[in-house]
N, C-alpha and C positions, 0 to 999 in steps of 0.2 A: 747939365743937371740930370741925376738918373730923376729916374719914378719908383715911386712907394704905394704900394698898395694899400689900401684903407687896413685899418687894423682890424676891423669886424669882415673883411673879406673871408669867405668859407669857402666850398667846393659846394655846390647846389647839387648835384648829381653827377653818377657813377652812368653810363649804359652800358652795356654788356654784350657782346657775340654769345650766344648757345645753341649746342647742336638738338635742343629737344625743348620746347619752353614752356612744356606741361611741367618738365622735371625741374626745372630752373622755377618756376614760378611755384612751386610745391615747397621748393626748397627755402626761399626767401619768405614765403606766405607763411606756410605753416611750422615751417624749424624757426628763422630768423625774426618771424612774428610783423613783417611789413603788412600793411593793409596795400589788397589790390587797387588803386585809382583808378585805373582804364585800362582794355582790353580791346585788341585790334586782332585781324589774323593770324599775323606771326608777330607780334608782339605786345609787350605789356608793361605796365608801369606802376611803380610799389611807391608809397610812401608810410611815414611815420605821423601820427597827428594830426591827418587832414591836410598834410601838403601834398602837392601835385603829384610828384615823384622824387625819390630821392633816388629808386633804381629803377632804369631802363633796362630792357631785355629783349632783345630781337635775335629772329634769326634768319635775316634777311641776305645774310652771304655763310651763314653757318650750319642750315641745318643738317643735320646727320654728319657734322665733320666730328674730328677725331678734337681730344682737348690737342690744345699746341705746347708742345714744351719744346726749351732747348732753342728758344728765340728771342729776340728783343720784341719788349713791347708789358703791358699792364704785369706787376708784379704781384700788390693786390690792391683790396680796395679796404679804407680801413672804415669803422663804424663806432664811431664814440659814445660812449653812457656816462649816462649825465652823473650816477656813484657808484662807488665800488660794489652793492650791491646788487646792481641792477647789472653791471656786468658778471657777476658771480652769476648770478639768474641767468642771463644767455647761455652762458657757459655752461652751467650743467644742462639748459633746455637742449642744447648743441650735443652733447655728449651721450645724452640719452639717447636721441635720435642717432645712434652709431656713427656721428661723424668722427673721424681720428683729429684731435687737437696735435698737432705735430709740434707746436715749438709756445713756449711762453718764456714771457724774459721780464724785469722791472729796470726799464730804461731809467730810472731818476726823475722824471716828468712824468709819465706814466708807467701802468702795469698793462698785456697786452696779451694776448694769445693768438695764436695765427693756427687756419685750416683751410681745405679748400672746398668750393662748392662743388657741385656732380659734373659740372664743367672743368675743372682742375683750374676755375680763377680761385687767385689767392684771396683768402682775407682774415683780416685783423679785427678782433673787437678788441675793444682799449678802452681805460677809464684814465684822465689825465687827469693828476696828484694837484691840491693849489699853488696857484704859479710862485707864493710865497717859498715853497717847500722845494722847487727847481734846484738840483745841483748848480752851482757855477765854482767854473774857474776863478786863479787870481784877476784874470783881464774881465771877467763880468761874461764872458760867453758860455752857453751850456756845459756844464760836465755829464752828459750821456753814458750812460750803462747798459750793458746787457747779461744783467745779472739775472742768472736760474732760480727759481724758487718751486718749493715742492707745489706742484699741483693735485695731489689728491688733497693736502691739507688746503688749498685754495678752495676746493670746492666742497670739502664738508663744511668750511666753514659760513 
């Protein structure tokens, strides 16, 4: 018999390699809008709400290293808003702050935008549509998209 994992199962936290963790916690703190929870020497810990952390950040085998590309290993890290609103709101706070928004798509479950932090990790802000509204197939499995939609009208509106 396999195992199934609880249905309220989430991902408690992301941690992170950085080669600088002033820039990294500059970046999460004041772009991304985490509140700082705890601060160690070389590392630091961000949450949302008054939880513990959601992002760790060390750079306890990283610092002053080069970003890594061109290797297996963390693609990105995604970060979900609770409405489409509130991801529009990141998104432009992200933009302002001269981050390049490099790709957005409307997968059919959610709408998403992917960029990277000053470390070249990847990440996603995403607002996920009601599960009522999910694409499916005839067999009942996900119909997934990656459908483009204009982003300057995303974010005037």
């Amino acid at each position: 018999m396999s195992y199934s994992a609880p249905a309220a199962t989430g991902v408690g936290h992301v941690h992170l390699r950085v080669a600088d963790l002033d820039r990294a916690l500059g970046f999460y703190r004041d772009i991304m809008g985490f509140e700082l929870q705890a601060r160690m020497k070389d590392a630091a810990f961000l949450g949302a709400g008054g939880y513990h952390h959601h992002i760790g950040l060390n750079t306890w085998d990283s610092a002053g290293g080069p970003p890594p590309r061109g290797h297996s290993g963390l693609f990105h890290t995604a970060f979900l808003y609770p409405t489409l609103d509130d991801l529009k709101d990141i998104a432009r706070r992200v933009r302002e702050a001269g981050v390049t928004i490099y790709g957005h798509a409307d997968h059919g479950v959610s709408v998403a935008l992917y960029f990277d932090d000053p470390d070249g990790n990847g990440v996603e802000i995403c607002w996920d549509k009601p599960r009522e509204d999910w694409p499916r197939n005839a067999d009942g499995t996900l119909a997934l998209t990656n459908d483009r939609f204009d982003l300057g009208e995303f974010l005037a509106a």
